[in-house]
C-alpha positions in Angstrom: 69.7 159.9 300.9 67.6 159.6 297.8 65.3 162.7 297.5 63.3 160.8 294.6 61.4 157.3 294.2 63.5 156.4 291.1 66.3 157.3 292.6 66.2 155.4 295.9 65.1 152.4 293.2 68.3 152.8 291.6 70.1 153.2 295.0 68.6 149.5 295.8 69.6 148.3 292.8 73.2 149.1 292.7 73.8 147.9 296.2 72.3 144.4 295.0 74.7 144.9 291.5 77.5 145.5 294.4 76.8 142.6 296.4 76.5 140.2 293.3 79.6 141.5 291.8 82.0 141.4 295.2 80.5 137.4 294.9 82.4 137.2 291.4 85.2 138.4 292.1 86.0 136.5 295.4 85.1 133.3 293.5 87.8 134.7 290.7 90.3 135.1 293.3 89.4 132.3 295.2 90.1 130.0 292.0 93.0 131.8 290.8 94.7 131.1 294.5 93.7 127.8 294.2 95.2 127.3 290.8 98.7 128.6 291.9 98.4 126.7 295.4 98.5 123.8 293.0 101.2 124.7 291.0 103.1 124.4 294.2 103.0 120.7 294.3 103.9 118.3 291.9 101.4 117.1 290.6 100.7 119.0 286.5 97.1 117.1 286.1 95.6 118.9 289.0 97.2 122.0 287.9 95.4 121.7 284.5 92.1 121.0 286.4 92.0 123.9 288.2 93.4 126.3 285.6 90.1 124.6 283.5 88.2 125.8 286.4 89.7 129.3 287.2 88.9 129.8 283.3 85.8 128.8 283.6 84.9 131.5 286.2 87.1 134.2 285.1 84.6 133.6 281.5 81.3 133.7 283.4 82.5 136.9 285.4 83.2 138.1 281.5 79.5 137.4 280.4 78.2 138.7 283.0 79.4 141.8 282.8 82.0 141.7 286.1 85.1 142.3 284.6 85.9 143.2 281.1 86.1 140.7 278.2 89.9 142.1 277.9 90.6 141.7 281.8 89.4 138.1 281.4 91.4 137.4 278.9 94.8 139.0 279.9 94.3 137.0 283.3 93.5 133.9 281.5 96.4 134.3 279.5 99.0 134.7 282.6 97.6 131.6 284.6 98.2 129.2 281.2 101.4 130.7 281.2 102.6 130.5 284.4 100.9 126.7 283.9 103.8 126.2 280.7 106.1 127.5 282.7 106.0 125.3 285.8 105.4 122.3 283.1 109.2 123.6 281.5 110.6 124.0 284.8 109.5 120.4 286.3 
């Protein structure tokens, strides 16, 4: 336990920073699973929606501050490929 005000202040404060961040990231992995559920069928335009989408999460987890700038970018960069590779293969 906290033995000082601005420490139990900062003990608050990460557990909301937690709580906020665990939101993020299921919403990344949520989209990302969507995206390669889609991949599945047959159909490329709603594959290229919801790699649009997935992006557009994976980004605001960036800017906020979730997950690295780099991380969002290597992981941006594997769904679009994965998305030119299905396009090649069908």
């Amino acid at each position: 336990m906290a033995n000082t005000k601005s420490a139990l202040k900062r003990m608050k404060q990460a557990e909301i920073r937690r709580q906020r961040n665990k939101q993020v990231k299921t919403r990344i992995k949520n989209a990302v699973r969507k995206f390669l559920s889609s991949l599945e069928g047959d159909d490329q335009e709603v594959s290229r929606q919801n790699l649009i989408s997935a992006v557009k999460v994976i980004d605001k987890a960036a800017s906020k501050g979730v997950i690295h700038k780099r991380t969002a970018a290597r992981k941006k960069s594997r769904l679009a490929k994965k998305l030119n590779q299905s396009r090649q293969a069908g």
